[in-house]
Wavefront OBJ file of the C-alpha trace (Angstrom):
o trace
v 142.855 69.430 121.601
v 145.781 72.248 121.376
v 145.434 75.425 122.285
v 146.194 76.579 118.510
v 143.049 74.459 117.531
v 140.251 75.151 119.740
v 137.284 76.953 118.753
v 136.558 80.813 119.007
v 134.783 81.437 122.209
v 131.147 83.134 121.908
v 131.476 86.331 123.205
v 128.898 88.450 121.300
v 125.294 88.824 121.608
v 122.369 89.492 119.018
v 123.359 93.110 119.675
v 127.074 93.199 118.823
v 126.336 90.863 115.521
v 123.779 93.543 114.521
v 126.138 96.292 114.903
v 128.472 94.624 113.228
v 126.465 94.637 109.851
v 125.040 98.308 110.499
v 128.624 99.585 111.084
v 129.841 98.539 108.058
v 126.671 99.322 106.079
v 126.583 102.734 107.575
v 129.737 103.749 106.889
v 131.360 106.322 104.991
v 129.190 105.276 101.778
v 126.370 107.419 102.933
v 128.828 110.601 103.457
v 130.842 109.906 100.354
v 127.856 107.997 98.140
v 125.149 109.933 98.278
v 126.543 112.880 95.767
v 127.798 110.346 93.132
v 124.143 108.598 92.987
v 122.668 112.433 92.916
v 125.380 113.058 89.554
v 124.109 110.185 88.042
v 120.608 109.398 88.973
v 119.273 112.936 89.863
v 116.429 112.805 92.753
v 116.265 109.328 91.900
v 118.961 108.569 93.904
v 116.546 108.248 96.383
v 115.135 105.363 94.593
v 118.898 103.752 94.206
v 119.412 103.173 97.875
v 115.764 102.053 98.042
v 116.489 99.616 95.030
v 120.043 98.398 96.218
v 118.288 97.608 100.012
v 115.633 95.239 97.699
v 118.405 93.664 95.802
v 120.560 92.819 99.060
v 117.926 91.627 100.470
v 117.264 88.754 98.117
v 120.703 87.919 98.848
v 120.409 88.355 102.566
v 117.583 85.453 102.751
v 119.935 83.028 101.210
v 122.982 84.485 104.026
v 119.953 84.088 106.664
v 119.237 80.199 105.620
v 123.521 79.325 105.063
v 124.533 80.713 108.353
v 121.311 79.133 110.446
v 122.361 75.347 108.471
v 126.174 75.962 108.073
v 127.404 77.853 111.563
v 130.267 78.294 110.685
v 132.853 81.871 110.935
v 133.944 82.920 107.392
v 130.768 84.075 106.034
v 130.347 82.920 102.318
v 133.556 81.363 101.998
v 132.141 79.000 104.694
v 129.091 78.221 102.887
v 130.720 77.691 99.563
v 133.307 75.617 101.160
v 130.613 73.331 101.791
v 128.807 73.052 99.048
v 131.175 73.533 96.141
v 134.826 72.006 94.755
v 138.088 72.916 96.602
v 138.859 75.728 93.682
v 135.425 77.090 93.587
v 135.174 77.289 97.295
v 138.849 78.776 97.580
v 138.626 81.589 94.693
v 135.040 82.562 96.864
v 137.340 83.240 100.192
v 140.325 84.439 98.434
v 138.288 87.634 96.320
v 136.352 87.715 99.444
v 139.282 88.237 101.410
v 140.550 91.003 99.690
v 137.664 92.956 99.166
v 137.050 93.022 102.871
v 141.079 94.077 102.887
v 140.600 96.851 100.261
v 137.763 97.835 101.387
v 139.661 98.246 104.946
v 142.233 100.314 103.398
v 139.314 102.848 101.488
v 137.720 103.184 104.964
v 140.963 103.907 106.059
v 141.908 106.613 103.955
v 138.032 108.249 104.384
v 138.863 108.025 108.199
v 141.590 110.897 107.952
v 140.878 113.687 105.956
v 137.227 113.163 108.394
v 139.393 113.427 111.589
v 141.563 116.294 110.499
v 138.981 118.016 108.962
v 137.310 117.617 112.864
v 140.645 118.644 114.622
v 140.074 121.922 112.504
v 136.520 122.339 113.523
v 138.270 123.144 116.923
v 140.371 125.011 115.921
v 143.260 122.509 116.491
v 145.372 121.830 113.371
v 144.943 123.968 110.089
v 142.185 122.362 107.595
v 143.328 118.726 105.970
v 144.527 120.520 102.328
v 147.110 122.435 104.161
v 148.395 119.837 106.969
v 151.891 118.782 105.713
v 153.756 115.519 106.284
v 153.808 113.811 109.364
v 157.042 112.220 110.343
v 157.850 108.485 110.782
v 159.151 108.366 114.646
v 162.722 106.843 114.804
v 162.644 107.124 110.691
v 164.307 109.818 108.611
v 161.385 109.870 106.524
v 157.865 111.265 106.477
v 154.641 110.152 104.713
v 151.179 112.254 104.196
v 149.457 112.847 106.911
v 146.059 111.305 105.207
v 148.206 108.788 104.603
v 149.980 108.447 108.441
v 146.129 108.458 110.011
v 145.181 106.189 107.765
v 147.763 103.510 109.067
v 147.644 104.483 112.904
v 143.624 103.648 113.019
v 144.283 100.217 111.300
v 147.158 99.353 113.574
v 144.598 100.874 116.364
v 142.016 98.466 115.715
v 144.137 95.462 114.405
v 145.266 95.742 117.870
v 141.923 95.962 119.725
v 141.172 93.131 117.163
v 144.154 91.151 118.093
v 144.254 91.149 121.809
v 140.246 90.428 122.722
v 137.379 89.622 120.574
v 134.866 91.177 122.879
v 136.405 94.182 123.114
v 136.284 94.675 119.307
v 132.839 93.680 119.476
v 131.990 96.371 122.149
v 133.639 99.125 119.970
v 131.675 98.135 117.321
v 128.475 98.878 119.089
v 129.241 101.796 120.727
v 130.922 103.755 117.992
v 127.866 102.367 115.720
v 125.116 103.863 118.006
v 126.664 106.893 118.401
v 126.871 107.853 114.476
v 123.320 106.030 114.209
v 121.882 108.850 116.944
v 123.942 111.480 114.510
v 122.031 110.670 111.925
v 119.166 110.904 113.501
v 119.375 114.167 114.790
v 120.165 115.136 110.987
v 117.363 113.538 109.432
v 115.092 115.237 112.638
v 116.573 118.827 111.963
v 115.706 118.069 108.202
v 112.330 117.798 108.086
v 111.382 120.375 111.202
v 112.639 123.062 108.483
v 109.951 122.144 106.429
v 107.833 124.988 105.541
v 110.659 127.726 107.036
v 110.640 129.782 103.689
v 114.421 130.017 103.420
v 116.061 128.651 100.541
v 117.702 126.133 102.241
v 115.007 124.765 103.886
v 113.692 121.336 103.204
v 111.009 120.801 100.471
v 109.884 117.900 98.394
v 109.369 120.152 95.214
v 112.651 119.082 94.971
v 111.826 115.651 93.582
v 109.506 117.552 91.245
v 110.089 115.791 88.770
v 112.015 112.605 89.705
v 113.580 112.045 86.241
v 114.694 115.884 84.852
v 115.535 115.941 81.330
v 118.653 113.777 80.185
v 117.896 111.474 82.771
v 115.288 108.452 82.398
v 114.598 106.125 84.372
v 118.045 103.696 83.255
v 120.159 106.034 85.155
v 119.321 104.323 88.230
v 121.200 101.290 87.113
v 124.795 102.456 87.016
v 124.370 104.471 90.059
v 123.420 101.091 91.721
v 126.427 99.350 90.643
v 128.901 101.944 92.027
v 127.402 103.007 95.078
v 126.080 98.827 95.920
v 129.227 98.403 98.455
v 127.505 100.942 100.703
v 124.975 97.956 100.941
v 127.967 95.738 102.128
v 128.070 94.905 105.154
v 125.673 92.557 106.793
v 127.155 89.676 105.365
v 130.184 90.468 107.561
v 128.614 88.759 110.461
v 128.292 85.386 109.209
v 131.930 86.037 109.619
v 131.864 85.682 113.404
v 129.199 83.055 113.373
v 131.037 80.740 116.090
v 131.783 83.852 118.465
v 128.211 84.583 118.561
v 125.791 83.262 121.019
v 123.474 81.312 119.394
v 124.150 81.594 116.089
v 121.302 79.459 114.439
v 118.529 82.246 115.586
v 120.738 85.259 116.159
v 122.571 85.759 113.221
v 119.825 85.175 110.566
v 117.809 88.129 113.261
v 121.167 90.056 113.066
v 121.192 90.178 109.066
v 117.229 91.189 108.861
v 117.570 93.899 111.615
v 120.717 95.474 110.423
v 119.714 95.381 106.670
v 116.038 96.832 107.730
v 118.045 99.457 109.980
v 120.345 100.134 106.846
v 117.807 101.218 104.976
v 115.322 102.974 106.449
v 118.447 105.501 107.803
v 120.011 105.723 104.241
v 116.596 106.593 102.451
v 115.799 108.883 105.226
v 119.060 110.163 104.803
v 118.977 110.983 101.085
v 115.560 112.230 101.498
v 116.754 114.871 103.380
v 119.684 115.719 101.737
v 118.190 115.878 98.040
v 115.139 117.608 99.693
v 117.159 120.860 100.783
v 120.077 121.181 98.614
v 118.212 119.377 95.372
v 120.005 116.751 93.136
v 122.343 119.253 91.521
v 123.337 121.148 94.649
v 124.219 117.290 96.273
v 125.939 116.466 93.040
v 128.036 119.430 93.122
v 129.081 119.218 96.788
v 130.246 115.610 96.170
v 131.491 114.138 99.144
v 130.589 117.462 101.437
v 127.107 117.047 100.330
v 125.672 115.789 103.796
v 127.395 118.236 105.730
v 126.653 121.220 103.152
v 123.088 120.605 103.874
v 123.352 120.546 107.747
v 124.972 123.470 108.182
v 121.847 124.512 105.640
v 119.309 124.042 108.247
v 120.849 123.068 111.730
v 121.392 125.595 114.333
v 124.766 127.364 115.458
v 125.921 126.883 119.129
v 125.181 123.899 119.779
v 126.825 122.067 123.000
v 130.376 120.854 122.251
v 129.321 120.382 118.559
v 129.417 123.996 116.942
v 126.716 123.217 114.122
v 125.201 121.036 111.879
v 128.367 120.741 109.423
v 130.468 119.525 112.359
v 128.047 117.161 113.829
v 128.297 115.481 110.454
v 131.871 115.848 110.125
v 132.497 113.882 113.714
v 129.744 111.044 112.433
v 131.851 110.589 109.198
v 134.533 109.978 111.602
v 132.863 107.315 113.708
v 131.004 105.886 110.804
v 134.945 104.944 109.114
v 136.106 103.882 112.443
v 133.270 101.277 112.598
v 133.084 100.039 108.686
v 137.074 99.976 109.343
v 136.449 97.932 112.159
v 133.962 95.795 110.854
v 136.055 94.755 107.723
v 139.344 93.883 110.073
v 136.588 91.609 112.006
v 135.901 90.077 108.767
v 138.540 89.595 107.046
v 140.618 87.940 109.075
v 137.537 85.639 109.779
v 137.677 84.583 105.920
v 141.803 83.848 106.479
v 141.222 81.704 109.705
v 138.636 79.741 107.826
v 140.362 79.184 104.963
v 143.490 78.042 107.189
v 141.200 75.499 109.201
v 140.281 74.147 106.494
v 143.500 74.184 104.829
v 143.305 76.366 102.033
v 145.531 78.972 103.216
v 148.738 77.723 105.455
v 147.128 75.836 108.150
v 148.996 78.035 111.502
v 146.722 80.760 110.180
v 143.644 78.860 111.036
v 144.827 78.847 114.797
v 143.111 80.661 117.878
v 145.578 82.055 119.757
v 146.672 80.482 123.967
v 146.305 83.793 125.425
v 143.974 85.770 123.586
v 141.407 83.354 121.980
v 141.178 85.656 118.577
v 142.489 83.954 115.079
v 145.759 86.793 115.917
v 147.707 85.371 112.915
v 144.899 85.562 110.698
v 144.267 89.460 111.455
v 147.940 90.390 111.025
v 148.330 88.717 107.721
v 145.098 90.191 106.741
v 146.343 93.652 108.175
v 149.718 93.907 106.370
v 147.472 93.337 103.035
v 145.195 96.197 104.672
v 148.084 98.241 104.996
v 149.308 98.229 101.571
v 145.875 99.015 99.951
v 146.230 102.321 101.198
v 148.438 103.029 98.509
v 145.802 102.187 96.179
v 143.760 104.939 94.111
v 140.425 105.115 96.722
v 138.209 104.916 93.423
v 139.722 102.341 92.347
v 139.599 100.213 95.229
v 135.937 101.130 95.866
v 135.173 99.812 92.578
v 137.170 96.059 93.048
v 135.467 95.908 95.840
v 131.902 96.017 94.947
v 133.066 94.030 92.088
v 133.767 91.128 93.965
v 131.100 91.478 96.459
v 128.606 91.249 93.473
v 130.302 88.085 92.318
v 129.922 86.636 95.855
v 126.593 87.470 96.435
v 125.634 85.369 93.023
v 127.699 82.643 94.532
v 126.212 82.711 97.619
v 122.468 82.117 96.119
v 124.012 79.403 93.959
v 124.791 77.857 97.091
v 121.629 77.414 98.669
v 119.806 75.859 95.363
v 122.637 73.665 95.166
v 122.492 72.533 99.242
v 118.665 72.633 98.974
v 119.087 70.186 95.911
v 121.578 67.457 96.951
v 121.241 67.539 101.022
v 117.320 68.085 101.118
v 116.933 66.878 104.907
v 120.238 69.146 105.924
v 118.539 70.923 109.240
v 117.709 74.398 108.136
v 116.111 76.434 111.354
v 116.132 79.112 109.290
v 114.126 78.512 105.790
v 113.974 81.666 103.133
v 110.344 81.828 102.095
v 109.146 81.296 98.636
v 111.990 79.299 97.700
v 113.734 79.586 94.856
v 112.548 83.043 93.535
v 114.643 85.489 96.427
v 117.490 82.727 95.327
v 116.772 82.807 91.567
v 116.246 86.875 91.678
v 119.020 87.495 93.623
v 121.576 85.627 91.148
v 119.704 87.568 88.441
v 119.710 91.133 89.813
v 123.620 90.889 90.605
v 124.375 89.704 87.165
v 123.058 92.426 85.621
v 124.073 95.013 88.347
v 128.042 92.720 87.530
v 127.416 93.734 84.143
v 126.769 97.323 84.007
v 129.996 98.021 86.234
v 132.089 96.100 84.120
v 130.844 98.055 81.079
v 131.171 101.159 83.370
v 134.138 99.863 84.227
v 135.880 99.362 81.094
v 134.472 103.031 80.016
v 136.406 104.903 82.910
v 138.446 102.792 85.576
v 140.347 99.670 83.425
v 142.939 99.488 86.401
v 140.174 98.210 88.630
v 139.400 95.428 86.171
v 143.147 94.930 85.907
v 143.563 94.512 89.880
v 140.827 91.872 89.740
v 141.984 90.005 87.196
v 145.263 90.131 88.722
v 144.248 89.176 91.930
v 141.535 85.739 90.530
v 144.847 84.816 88.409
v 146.949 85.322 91.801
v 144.878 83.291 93.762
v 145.056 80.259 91.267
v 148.535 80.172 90.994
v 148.693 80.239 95.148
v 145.604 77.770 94.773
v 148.324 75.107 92.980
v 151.746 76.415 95.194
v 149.876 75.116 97.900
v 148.623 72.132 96.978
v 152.296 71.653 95.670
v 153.420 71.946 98.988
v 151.122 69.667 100.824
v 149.501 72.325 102.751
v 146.566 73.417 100.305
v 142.728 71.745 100.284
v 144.444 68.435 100.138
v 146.304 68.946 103.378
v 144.746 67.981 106.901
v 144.222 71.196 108.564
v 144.062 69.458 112.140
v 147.500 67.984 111.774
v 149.390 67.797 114.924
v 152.303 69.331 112.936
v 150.786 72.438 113.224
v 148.806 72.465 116.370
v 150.964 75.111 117.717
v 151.958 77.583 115.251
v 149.198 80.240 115.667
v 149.762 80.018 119.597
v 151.927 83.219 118.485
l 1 2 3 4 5 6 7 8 9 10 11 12 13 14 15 16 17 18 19 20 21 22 23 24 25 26 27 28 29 30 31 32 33 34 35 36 37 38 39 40 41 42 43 44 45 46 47 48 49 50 51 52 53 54 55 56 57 58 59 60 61 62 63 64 65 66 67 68 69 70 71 72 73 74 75 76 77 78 79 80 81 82 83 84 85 86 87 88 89 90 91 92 93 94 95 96 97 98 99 100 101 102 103 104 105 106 107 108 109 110 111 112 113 114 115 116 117 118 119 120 121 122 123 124 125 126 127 128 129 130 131 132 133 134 135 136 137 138 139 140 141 142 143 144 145 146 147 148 149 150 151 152 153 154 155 156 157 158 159 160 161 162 163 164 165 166 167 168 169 170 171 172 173 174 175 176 177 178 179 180 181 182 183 184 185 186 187 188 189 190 191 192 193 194 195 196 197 198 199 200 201 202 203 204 205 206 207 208 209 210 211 212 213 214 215 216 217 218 219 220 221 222 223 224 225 226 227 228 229 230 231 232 233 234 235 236 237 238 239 240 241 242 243 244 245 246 247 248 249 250 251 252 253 254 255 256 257 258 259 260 261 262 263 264 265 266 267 268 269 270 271 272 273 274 275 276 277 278 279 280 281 282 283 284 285 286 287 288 289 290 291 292 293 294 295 296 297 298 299 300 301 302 303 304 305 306 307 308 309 310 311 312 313 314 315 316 317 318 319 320 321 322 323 324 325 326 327 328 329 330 331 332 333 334 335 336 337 338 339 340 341 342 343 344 345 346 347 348 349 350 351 352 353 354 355 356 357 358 359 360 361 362 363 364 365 366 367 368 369 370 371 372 373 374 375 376 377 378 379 380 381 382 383 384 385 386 387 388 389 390 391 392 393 394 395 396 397 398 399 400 401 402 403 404 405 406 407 408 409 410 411 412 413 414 415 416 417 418 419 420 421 422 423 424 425 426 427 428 429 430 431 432 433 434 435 436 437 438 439 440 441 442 443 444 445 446 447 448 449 450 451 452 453 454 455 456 457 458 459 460 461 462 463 464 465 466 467 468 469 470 471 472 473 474 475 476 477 478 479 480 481 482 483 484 485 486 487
């Protein structure tokens, strides 16, 4: 065997593939999503996150059983690949592949305003509205500086991706306990101002009553449907399946204790944020909202972190870095499958000599990540989740369809009461597919356009390959192309 075709080594433990799913699931949808689902749902956003957790978990059974019979990197593409057509299987890793990369790019852009907006905390650079351009070295040209940021922390972590798998791992972990322990300390803070008298203070008259007037109980289901990507995220690490240790046991463990992790901290979080500055008050401070209501109630002078509005401020910073992170891990997982198995040109499916990551894979994946910056952030947010839904449906398709023609397929892992978490998860995405496509018509057509682009895209590059003798019909272990990912 080549160098360009061996396998990825297994460098990460149970730990590292749970952080992987909570740093993308904690990321900056609870900063950024928590305001919208207050706007539309009222203090039943609460419920929302509670709801969405329910819904991805049906999913995340079906995830749990694929990765434990299928160990495979590349997630859902993976398990579709195995279960489904060549077309099927490659429109699942192609809309896969660039909602992880769009959803890189949004992370991106939430990453810099966050940073700059912590560089003025101390009094470093003036606050993010009124930093100018940053200029391009050795260019006579300058860009944003939202913008700039935005591109220096994916070429940051491409790197770290690019160079050492276990490094990127480590990162992961670290960055991800640190704004897990942030959040803490918020949701601790919250409550102990319970019963202070101020106005500010936390109080569950607040959810008194849970459904005000103009909002019923409906409400909830559009507000589930844009803010479901912050419930993204643990399906990343079926990505890294073969660079985990163990796979069968730990990455079905990974997915339950990441997704139980996910949301016990985002309803605690919401709690807590709805319960001082009420629905409206969260509404109105949009994205600010979390760190509008810890300044509320957390003390001043605190050591190296000032107060509660810049202890949030420096989690929304870490919680980006790691959903960025997460998302380069993944998506360049879903290109180096689909090049081993020939779906995408075949040197992308290569580990590299020196490094032992799929490097080709993560810089085609990053250039794409790149240019997504340019898109509008709602926009992309909403393709995204789009496309995640559609997955997801797959995904439990998949497992009633394995279950049904391979019956004695070894399964470690078996979902309980099979088919209904299969059956109900297809079910609740459809319908959660179909209000943001209705929502979606209403107020953002250029997402639908972008995905429609993008499906039609990847079926004309679906028949230039085959064309070319290096699509699903092509050998992906021919000696041809042993060496072209060595880099």
């Amino acid at each position: 065997m080549s160098a360009g075709d061996r396998a990825p080594a297994a460098e990460l433990g149970l730990l590292d593939a749970t952080m992987i799913g909570m740093g993308a699931m904690i990321g900056a949808g609870i900063f950024v999503l928590t305001g919208l689902a207050a706007e539309i749902a009222g203090p039943a956003a609460i419920l929302v996150f509670v709801f969405n957790g329910i819904v991805t978990a049906f999913t995340g059974l079906s995830y749990a059983e694929l990765a434990a019979s299928i160990p495979k990197s590349g997630g859902g593409y993976a398990f579709v690949r195995e279960t489904f057509d060549d077309l099927p299987s490659f429109l699942m890793g192609w809309m896969l592949w660039f909602a992880y990369m769009i959803a890189g790019g949004l992370y991106a852009l939430g990453f810099a305003p966050n940073f700059l907006e912590l560089l003025h905390v101390y009094g470093i650079t003036a606050a993010p509205g009124e930093v100018g351009a940053l200029a391009v070295p050795l260019l006579p040209v300058s860009v944003p500086a939202a913008v700039g940021l935005a591109l220096v922390a994916v070429a940051l972590l491409v790197t770290v991706n690019a160079l050492s798998t276990a490094a990127s791992g480590s990162a992961e972990t670290i960055f991800t306990a640190v704004k897990v322990a942030i959040l803490v300390v918020f949701v601790a803070f919250g409550f102990l101002s319970a019963g202070g008298g101020g106005e500010t203070s936390f109080t569950f008259q607040q959810f008194d009553p849970l459904f005000p007037a103009g909002n019923s109980a409906f409400s909830i289901l559009p507000a589930m449907g844009l803010t479901f990507i912050a419930f993204e995220g643990y399906d990343l690490i079926t990505t890294v399946t073969e660079e985990v240790e163990n796979p069968r046991e730990n990455i079905p463990r990974a997915i339950f204790y990441s997704l139980g992790a996910t949301v016990i901290v985002y309803a605690l979080v919401v709690v807590v944020a709805i319960g001082t500055l009420g629905a409206e008050g969260l509404a109105e401070a949009g994205e600010a909202g979390i760190a509008a209501a810890a300044t509320s109630f957390m003390p001043t002078g605190l050591p190296i972190i000032q107060n509660g509005g810049a202890l949030i401020v420096f989690g929304a910073v870490f919680s980006t870095l790691t959903a960025l992170n997460a998302v380069v891990i993944a998506s360049s997982r879903v290109a180096f499958s689909m090049g081993r198995e020939g779906q995408l040109l075949p040197r992308i499916g290569r580990i590299h000599h020196r490094y032992g990551t799929p490097f080709l894979a993560i810089l085609v994946s990053a250039v794409v990540m790149l240019g997504s910056v340019a898109l509008p952030t709602e926009s992309a947010g909403n393709v995204s989740s789009l496309f995640f839904l559609l997955s997801f449906i797959v995904v439990n398709g998949a497992v009633i369809k394995l279950r049904r023609e391979r019956p004695d397929m070894r399964r470690p892992y078996e979902m309980p009461y099979y088919p209904i978490p299969a059956v109900l998860g297809i079910a609740l995405n459809l319908l959660l597919t179909g209000v943001l496509v209705v929502y979606l018509v209403r107020t953002d057509p250029l997402a639908l356009a972008l995905s429609v682009g993008w499906i039609l895209a990847g079926v004309l590059a679906y028949y230039a390959l085959r064309g070319r003798g290096e699509g699903p019909a092509a050998d992906p272990t021919d000696s041809s192309n042993a060496e072209a990912g060595d880099g």
